[in-house]
C-alpha positions as a Markdown table, in Angstrom:
| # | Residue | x | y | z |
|---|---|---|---|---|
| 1 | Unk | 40.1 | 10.9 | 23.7 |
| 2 | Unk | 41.6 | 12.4 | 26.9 |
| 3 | Unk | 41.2 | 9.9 | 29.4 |
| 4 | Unk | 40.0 | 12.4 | 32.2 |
| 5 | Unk | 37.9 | 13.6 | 29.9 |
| 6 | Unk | 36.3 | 10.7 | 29.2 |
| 7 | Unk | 35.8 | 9.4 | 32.6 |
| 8 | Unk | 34.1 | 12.4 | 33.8 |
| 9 | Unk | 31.4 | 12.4 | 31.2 |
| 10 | Unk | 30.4 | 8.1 | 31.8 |
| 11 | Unk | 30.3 | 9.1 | 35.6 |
| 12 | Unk | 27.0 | 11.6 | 34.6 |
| 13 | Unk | 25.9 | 9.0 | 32.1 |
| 14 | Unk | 25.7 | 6.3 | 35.1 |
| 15 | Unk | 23.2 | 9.0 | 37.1 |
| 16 | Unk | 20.2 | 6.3 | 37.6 |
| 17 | Unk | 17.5 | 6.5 | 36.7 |
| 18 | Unk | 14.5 | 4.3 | 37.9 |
| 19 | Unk | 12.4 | 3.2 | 35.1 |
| 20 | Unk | 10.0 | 1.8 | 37.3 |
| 21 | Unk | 9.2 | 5.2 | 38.6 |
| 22 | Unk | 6.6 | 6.6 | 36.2 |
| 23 | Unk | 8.7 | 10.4 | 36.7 |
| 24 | Unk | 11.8 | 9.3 | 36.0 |
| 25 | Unk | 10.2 | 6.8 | 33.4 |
| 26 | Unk | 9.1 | 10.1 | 31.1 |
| 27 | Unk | 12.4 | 12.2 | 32.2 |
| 28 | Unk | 14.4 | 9.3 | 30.6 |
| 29 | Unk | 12.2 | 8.9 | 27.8 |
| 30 | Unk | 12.3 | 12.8 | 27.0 |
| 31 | Unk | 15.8 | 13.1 | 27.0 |
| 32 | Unk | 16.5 | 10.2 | 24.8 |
| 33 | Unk | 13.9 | 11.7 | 22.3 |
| 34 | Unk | 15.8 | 15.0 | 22.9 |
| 35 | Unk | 19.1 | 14.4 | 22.3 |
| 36 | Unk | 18.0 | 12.4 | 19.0 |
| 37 | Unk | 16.1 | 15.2 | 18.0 |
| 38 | Unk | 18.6 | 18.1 | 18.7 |
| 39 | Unk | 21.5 | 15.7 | 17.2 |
| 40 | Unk | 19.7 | 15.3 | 14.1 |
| 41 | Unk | 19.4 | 19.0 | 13.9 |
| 42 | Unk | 22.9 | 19.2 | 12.5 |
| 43 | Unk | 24.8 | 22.7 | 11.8 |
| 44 | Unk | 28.1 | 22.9 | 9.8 |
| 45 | Unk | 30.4 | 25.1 | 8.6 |
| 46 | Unk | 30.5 | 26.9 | 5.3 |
| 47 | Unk | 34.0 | 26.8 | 3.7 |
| 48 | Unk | 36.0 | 29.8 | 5.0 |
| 49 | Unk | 34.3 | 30.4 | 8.0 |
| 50 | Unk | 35.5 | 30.6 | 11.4 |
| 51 | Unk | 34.7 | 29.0 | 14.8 |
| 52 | Unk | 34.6 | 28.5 | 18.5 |
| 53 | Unk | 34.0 | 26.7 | 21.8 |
| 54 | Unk | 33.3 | 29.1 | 24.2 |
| 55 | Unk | 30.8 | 27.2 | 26.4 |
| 56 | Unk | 31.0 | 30.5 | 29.3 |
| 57 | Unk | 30.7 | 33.1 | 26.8 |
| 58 | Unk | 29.1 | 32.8 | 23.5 |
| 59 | Unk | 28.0 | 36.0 | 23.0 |
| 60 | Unk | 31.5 | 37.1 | 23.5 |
| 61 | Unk | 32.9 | 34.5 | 20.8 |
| 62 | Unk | 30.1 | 35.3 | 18.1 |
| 63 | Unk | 31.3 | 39.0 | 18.2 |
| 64 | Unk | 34.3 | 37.6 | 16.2 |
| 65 | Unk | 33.6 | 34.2 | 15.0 |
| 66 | Unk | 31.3 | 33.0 | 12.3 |
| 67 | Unk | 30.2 | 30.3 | 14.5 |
| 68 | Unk | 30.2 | 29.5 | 17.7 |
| 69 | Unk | 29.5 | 25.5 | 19.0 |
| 70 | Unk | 26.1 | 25.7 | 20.3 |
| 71 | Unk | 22.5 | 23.5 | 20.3 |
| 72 | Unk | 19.6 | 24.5 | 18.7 |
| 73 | Unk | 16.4 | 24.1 | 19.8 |
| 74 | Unk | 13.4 | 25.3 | 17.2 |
| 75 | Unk | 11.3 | 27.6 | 18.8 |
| 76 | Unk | 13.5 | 27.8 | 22.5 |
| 77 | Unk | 16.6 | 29.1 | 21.3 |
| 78 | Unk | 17.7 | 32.9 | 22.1 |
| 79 | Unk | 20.6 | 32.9 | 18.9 |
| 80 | Unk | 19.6 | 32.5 | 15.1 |
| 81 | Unk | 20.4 | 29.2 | 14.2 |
| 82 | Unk | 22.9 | 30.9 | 11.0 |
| 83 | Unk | 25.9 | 31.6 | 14.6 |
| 84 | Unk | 26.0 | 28.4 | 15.3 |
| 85 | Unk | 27.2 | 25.1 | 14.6 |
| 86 | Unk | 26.9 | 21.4 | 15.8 |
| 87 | Unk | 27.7 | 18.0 | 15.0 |
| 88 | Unk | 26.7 | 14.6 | 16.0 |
| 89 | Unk | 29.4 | 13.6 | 18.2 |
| 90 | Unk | 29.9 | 11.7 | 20.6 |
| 91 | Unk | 31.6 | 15.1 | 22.0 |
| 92 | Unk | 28.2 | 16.9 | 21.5 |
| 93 | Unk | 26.3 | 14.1 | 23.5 |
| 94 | Unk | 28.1 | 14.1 | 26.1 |
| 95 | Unk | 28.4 | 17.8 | 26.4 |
| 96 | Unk | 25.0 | 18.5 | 26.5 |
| 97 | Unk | 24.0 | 16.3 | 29.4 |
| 98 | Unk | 27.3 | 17.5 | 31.0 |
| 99 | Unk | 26.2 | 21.2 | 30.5 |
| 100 | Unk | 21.9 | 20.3 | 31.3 |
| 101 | Unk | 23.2 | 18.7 | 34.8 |
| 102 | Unk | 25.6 | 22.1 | 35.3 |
| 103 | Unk | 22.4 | 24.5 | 34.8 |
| 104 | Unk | 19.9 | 22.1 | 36.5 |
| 105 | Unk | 21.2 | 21.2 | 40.1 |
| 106 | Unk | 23.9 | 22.3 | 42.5 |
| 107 | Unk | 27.3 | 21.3 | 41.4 |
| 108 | Unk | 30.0 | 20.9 | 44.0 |
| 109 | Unk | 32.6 | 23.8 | 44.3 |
| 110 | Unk | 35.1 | 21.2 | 44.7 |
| 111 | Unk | 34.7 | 20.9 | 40.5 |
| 112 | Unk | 33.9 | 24.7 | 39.2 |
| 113 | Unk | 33.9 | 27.9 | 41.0 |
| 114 | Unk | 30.1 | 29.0 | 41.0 |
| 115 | Unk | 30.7 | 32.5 | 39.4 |
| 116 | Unk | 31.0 | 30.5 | 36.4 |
| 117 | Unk | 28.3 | 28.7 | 36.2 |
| 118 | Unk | 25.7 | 31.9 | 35.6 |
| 119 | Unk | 27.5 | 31.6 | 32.3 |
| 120 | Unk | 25.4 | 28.5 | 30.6 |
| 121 | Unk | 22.5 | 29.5 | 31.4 |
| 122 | Unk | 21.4 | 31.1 | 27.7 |
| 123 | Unk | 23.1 | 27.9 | 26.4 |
| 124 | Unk | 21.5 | 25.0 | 28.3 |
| 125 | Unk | 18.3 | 27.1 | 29.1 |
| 126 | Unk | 16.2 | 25.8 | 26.0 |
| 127 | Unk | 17.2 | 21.9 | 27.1 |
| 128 | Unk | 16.1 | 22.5 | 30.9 |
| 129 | Unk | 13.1 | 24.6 | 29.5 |
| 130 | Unk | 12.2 | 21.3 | 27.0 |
| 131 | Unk | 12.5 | 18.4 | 29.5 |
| 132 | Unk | 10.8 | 20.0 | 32.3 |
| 133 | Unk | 7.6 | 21.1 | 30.1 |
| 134 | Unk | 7.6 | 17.7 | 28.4 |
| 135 | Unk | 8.7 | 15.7 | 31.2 |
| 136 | Unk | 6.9 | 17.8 | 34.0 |
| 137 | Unk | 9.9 | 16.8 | 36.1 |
| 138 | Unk | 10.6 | 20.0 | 38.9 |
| 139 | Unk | 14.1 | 22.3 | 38.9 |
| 140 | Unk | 16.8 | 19.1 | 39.6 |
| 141 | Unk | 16.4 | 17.1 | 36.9 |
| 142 | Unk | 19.6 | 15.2 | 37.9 |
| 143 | Unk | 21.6 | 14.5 | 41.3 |
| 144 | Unk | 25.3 | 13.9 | 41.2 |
| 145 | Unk | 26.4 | 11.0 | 43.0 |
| 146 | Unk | 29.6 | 9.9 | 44.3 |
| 147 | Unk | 32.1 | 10.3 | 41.1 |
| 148 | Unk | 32.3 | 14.4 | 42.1 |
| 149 | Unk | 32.6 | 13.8 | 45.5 |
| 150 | Unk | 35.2 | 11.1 | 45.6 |
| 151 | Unk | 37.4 | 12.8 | 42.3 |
| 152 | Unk | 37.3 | 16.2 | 42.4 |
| 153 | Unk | 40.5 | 17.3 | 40.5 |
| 154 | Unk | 39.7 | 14.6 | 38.1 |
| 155 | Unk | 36.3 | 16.3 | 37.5 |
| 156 | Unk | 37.8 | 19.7 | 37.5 |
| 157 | Unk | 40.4 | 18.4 | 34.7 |
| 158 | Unk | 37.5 | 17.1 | 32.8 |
| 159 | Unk | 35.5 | 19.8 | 33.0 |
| 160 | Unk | 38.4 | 22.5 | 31.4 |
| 161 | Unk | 39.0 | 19.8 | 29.1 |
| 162 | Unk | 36.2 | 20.1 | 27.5 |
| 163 | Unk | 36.8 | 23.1 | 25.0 |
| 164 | Unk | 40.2 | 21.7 | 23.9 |
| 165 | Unk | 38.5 | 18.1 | 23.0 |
| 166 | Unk | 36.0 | 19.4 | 21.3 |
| 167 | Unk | 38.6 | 21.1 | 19.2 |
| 168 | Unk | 40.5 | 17.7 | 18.4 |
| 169 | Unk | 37.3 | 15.8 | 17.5 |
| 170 | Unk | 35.6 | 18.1 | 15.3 |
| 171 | Unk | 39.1 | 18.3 | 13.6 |
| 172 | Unk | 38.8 | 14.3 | 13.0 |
| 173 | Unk | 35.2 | 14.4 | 11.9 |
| 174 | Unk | 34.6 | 17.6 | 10.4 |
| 175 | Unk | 37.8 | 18.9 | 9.5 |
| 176 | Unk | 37.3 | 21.9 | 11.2 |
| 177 | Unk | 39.2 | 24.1 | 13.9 |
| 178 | Unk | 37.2 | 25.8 | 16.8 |
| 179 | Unk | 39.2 | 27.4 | 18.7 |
| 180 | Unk | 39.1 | 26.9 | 22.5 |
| 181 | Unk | 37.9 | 30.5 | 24.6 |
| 182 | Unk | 37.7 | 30.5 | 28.1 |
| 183 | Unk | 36.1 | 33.0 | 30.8 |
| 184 | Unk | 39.4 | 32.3 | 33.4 |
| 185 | Unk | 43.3 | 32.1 | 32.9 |
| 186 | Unk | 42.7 | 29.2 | 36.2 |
| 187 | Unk | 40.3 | 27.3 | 34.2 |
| 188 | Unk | 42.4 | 27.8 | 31.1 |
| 189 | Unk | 45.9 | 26.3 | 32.9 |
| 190 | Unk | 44.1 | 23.4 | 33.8 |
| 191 | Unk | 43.2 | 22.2 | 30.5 |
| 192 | Unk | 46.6 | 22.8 | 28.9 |
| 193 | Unk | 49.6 | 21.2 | 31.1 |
| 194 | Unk | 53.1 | 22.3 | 30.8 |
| 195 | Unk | 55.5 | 20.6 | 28.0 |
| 196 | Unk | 57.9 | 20.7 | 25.5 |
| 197 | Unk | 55.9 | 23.0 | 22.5 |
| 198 | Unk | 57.0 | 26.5 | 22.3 |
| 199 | Unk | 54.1 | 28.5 | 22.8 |
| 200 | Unk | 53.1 | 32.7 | 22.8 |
| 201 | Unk | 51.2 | 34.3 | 24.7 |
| 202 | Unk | 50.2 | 37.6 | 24.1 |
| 203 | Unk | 48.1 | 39.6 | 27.0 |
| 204 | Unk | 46.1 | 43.1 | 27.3 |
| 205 | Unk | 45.4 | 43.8 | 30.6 |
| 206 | Unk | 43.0 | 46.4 | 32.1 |
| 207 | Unk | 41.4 | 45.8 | 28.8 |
| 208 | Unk | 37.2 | 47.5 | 28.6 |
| 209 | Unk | 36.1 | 43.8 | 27.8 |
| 210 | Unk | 32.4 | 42.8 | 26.8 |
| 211 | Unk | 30.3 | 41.9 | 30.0 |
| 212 | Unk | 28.7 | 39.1 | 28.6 |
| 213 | Unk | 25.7 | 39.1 | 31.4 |
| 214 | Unk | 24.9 | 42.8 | 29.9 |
| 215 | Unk | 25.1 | 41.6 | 26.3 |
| 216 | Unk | 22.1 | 40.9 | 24.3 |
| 217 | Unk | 21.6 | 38.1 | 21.6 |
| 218 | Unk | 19.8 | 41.0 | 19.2 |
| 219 | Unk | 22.9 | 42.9 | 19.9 |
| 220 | Unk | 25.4 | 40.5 | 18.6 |
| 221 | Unk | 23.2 | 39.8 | 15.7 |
| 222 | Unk | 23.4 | 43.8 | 14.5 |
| 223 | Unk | 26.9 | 43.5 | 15.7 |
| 224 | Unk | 27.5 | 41.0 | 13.2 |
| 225 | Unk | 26.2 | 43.0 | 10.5 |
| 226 | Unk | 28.6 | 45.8 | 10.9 |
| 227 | Unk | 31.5 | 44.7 | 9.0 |
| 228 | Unk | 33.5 | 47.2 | 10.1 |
| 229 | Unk | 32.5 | 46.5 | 13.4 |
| 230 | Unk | 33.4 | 43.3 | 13.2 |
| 231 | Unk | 36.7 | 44.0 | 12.0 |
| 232 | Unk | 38.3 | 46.4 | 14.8 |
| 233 | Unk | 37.0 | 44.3 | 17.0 |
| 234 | Unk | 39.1 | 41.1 | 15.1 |
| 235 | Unk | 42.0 | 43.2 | 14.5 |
| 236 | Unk | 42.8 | 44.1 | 18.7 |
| 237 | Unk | 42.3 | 40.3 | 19.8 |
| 238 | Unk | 45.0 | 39.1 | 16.8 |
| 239 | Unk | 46.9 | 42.6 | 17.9 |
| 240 | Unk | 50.1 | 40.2 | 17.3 |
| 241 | Unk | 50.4 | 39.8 | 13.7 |
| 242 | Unk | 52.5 | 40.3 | 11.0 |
| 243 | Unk | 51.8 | 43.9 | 11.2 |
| 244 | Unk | 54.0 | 44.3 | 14.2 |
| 245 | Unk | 56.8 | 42.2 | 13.4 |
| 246 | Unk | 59.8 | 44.1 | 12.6 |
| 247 | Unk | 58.8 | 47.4 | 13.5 |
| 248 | Unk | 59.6 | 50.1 | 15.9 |
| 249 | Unk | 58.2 | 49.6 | 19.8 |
| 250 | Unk | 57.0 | 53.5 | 18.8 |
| 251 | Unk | 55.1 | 52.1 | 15.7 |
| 252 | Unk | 53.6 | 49.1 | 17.9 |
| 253 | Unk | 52.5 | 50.7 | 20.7 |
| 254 | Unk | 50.8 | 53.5 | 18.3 |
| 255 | Unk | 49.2 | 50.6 | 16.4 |
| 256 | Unk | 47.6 | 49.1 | 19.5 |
| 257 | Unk | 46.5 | 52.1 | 21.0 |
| 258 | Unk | 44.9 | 52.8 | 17.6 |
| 259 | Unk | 43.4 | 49.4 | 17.3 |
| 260 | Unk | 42.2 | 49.5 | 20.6 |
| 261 | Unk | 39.9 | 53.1 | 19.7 |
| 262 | Unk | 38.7 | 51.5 | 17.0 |
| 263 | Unk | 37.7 | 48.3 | 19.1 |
| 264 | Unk | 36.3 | 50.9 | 21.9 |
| 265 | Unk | 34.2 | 52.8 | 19.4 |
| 266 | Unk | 32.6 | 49.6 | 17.4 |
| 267 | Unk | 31.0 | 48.4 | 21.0 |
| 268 | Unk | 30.1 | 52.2 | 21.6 |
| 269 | Unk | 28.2 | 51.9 | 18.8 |
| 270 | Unk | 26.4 | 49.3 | 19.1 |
| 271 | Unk | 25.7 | 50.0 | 23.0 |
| 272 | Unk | 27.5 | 46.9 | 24.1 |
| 273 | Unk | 28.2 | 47.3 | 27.6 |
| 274 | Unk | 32.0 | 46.6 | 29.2 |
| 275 | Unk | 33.7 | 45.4 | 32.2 |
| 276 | Unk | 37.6 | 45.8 | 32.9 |
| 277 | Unk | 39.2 | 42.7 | 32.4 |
| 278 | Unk | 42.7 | 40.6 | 30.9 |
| 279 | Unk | 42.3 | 39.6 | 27.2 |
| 280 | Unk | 44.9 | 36.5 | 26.5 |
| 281 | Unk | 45.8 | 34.9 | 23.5 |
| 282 | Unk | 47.6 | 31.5 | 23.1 |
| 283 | Unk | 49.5 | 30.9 | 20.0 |
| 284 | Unk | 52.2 | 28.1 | 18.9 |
| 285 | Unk | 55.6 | 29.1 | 18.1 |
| 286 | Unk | 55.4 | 27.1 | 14.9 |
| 287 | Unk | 52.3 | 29.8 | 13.8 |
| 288 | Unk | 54.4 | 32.7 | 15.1 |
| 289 | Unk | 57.1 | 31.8 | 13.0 |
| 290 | Unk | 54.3 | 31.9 | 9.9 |
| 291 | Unk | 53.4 | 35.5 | 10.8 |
| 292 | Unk | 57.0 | 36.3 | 11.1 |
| 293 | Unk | 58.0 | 35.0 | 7.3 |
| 294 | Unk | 55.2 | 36.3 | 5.9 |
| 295 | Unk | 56.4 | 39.3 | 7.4 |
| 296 | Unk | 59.6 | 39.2 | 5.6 |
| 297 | Unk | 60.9 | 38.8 | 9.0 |
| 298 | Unk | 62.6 | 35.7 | 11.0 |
| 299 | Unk | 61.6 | 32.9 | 12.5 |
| 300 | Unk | 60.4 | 34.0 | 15.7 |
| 301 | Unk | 60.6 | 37.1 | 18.6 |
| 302 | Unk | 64.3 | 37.0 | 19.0 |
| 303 | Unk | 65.3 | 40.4 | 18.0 |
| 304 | Unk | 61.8 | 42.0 | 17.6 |
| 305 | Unk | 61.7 | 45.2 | 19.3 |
| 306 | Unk | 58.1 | 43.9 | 20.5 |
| 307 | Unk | 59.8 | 41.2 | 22.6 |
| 308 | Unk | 62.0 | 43.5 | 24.0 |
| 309 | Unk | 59.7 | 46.2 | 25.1 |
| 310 | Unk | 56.5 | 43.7 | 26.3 |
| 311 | Unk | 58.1 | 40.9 | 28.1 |
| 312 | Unk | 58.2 | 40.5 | 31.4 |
| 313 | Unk | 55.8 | 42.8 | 33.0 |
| 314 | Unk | 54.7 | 44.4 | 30.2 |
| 315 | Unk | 54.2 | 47.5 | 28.5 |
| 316 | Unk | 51.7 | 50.5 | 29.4 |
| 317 | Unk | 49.7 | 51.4 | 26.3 |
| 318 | Unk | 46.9 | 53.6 | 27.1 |
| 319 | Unk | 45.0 | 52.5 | 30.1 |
| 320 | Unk | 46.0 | 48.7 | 29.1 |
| 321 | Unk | 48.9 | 46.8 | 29.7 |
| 322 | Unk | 50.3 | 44.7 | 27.2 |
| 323 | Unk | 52.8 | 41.8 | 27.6 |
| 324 | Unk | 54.1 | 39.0 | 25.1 |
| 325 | Unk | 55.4 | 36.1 | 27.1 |
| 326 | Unk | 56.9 | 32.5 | 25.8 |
| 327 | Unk | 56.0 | 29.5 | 27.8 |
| 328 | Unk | 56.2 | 25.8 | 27.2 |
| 329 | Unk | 53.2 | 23.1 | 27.4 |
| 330 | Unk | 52.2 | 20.0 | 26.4 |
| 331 | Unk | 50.3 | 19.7 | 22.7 |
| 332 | Unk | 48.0 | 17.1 | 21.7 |
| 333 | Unk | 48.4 | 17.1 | 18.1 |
| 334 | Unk | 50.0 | 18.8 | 15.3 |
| 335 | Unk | 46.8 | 20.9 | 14.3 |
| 336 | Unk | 47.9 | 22.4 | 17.8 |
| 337 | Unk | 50.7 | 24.1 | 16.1 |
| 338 | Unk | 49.5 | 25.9 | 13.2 |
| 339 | Unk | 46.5 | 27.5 | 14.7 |
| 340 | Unk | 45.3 | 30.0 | 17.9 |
| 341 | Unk | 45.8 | 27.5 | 20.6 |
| 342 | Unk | 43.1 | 29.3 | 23.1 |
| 343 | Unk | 41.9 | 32.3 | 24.2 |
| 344 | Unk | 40.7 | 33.9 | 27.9 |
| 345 | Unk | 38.5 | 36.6 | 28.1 |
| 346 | Unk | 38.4 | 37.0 | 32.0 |
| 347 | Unk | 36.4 | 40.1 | 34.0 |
| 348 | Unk | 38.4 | 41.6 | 37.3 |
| 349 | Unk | 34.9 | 41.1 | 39.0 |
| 350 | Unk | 33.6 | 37.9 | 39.8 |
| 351 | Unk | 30.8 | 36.3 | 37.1 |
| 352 | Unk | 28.3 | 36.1 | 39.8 |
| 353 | Unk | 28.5 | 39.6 | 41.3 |
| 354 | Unk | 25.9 | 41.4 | 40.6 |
| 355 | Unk | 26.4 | 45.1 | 39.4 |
């Protein structure tokens, strides 16, 4: 486990409680019988399906994925239990105090920038909403102590951190894959540090993406049901694919701007509202190389007219731009290699502005 990680997430389980006090008494008590209750409620994956950790913007990541890592609470929760999955982990634990403590009380700026924070509220809202009815406790139902204060980069490590772990350990006990999606390229670069693996990154800026404050749970759902929908929208955010390797830049700038009306008109459709923002996806050089032989193509960009029209500053398709840029970082495993290694789906405007 990644030591940062780790040592953020015993600092909130040392917040004290006095268990002499009869309020903190029945908090405690209640979020033991909680997290026992919500842990036992279980979610997997069938085989086939697809998932994510996209703790900012679920809604976002069930537009694509079959599942998307989030705790279900019978009666409280906004999603259909069928979008989600969970584990017990200690991962899952931890990340639901973690995430309760975000929602419930004011978290330092020193550790996360507070437009994201509007972002968990349809995720933790059903925990906050249970403890305070059972536990009649008020709107704090934690205070941070010194940990945050004394540590902040270490807390801000942890906290981006968390996506990318949750990956690795559902890998080890589930044998599953989430992929990692964040809401900020700053909150992405933090988790992933710079190294020796050969990594793509493939970017559409200026991009109409979803404004997840405007989306509606009962919108994703009929969203969901639209396969073909569901498909354009798929096919832009893998726009890099064995499609595009070994063709013209004429052919791949006509198959983006086509993908792209087809993404446009599936969220017309279904009335999903949009904000201008940078879509970025973060793939190994080991899976690129996959793409590219299944192609019929070689290993890798050298030579692709796609690398040499997008790199660098990028390429103006439409109203977007699109780049394709190699960098290097540090990977924790080998699963790290053969699968999307994140992605960032990050509004111009700031989470917490209102319209």
């Amino acid at each position: 486990m990644n030591p940062k990680w780790y040592q953020l997430y015993l600092s909130l389980l040392h917040i004290p409680f006095d268990l002499k006090d009869e309020r903190d008494n029945k908090v405690f008590q209640v979020w033991q019988a909680f997290l026992k209750k919500v842990c036992d409620e279980q979610t997997y994956l069938s085989p086939g399906e697809s998932s994510a950790v996209a703790l900012f913007n679920p809604k976002t990541a069930a537009l694509c994925y079959d599942r998307v890592w989030l705790p279900w609470v019978d009666g409280l929760s906004p999603y259909p239990r069928s979008l989600t999955f969970f584990g017990n982990t200690l991962w899952d634990h931890l990340a639901i105090v973690f995430l309760t403590c975000l929602s419930s009380t004011e978290f330092p700026e020193s550790v996360i920038e507070p437009e994201w924070t509007p972002q968990l509220h349809d995720l933790v809202r059903p925990v906050g909403e249970h403890l305070r009815k059972k536990g009649r406790c008020g709107d704090k139902l934690f205070h941070f102590t010194d940990p945050f204060a004394l540590q902040p980069q270490l807390a801000r490590e942890g906290f981006a951190s968390m996506a990318r772990e949750a990956a690795r350990i559902y890998q080890k006990t589930h044998k599953i894959s989430p992929v990692p999606i964040y809401p900020a390229v700053a909150l992405r670069d933090l988790a992933y540090k710079p190294g020796d693996a050969s990594v793509v990154v493939s970017a559409l800026r200026n991009l109409d993406i979803v404004d997840e404050h405007q989306l509606q749970w009962d919108q994703v759902v009929k969203f969901r049901q639209d396969p073909k929908a569901k498909k354009s929208y798929r096919r832009l955010l893998h726009w890099l694919d064995k499609e595009m390797l070994g063709k013209s830049t004429a052919f791949v700038e006509d198959e983006i701007s086509s993908r792209m009306e087809d993404y446009r008109a599936s969220l017309r459709k279904h009335g999903i509202s949009t904000v201008k923002g940078v879509l970025e996806r973060t793939m190994s050089g080991q899976m690129l190389a996959k793409v590219s032989a299944a192609a019929g193509g070689a290993a890798g960009l050298t030579g692709e007219a796609i690398w040499a029209a997008f790199a660098g500053a990028g390429y103006l398709v439409g109203d977007a731009i699109v780049s394709v840029l190699q960098a290097h970082l540090e990977l924790q495993d080998e699963l790290e290699k053969y699968r999307d290694i994140s992605f960032v789906f990050q509004a111009q405007r700031r989470f917490g502005t209102k319209r």
